[in-house]
C-alpha positions in Angstrom: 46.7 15.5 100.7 47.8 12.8 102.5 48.3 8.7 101.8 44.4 7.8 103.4 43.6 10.1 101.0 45.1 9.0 97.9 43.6 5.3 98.7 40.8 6.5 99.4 41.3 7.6 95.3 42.4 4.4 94.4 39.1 2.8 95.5 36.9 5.3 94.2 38.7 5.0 90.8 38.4 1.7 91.0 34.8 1.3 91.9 33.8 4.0 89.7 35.5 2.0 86.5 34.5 -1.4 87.4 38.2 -2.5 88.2 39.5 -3.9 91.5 42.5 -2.3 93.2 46.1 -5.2 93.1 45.7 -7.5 96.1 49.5 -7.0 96.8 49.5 -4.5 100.3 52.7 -3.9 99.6 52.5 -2.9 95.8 49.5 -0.8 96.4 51.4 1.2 99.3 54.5 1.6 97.4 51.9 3.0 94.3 50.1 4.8 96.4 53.5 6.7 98.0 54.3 7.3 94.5 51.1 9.1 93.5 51.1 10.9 96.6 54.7 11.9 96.1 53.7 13.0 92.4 51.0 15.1 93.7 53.3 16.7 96.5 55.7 17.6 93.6 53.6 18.5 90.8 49.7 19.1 92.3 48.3 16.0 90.2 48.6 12.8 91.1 50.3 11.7 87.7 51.2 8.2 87.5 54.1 6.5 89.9 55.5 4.3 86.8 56.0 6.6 84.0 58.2 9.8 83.6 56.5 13.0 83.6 57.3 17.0 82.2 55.8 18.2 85.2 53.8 20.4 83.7 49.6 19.6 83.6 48.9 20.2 80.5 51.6 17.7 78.6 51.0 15.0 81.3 47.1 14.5 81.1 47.1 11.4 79.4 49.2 9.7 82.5 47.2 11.4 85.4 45.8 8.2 87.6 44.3 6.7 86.3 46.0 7.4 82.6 44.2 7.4 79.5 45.8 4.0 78.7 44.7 2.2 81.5 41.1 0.7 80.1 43.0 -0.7 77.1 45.9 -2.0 79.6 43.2 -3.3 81.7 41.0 -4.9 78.6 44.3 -6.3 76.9 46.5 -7.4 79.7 44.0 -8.0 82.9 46.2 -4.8 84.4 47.1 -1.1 83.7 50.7 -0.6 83.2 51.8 0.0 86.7 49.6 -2.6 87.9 47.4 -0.8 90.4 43.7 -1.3 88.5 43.0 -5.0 87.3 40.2 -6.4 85.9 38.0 -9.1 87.8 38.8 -11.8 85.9 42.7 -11.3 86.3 42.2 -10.5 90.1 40.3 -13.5 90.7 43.1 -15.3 88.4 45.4 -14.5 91.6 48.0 -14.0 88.4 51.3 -12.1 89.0 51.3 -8.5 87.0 53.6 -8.7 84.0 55.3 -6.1 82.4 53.0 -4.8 79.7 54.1 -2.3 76.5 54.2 1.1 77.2 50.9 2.7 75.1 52.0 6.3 75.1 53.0 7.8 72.0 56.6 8.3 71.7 55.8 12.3 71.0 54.6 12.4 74.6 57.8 11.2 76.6 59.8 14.1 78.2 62.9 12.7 76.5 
């Protein structure tokens, strides 16, 4: 795995969801070292933004893109790290905001 590859991801996630990837170069590189980094670590690609067990099976829910991120996306315009927006908030040209965290609390590692 490497970073073209993990973009390359992004914008098949994206395209395949109806979302376009955050117009910030700079965001999505930093996201995209993160999920790369996750994957090195762990061998999923589990999102940059949230903490993780490490473990597959108890991280699911938060593997890119998370099981959160339609209702982030339909709520907010974003998904909670940012990465997948809708059209509307895209063509908004809007900053990301910090959004609630929708993961039960019986899922956090903590």
């Amino acid at each position: 795995m490497n970073k073209e590859r993990v973009l390359r991801f992004i914008d098949n996630a994206a395209a395949h969801n109806g979302w376009k990837v955050v117009a910030d170069k700079q965001l999505l590189s930093d996201l995209a070292d993160g999920l790369l980094a996750n994957y090195e670590r762990f061998g999923y690609m589990q999102c940059p933004c949230r903490d993780s067990w490490g473990e597959r099976e108890k991280d699911r829910d938060i593997i890119c893109p998370c099981n959160y991120a339609a209702a982030d996306i339909t709520e907010f315009g974003h998904c909670y790290c940012a990465l997948f927006q809708s059209q509307k908030f895209f063509d908004s040209g809007e900053e990301p905001i910090g959004i609630p965290e929708r993961r039960p609390d019986d899922k956090f590692p903590y």
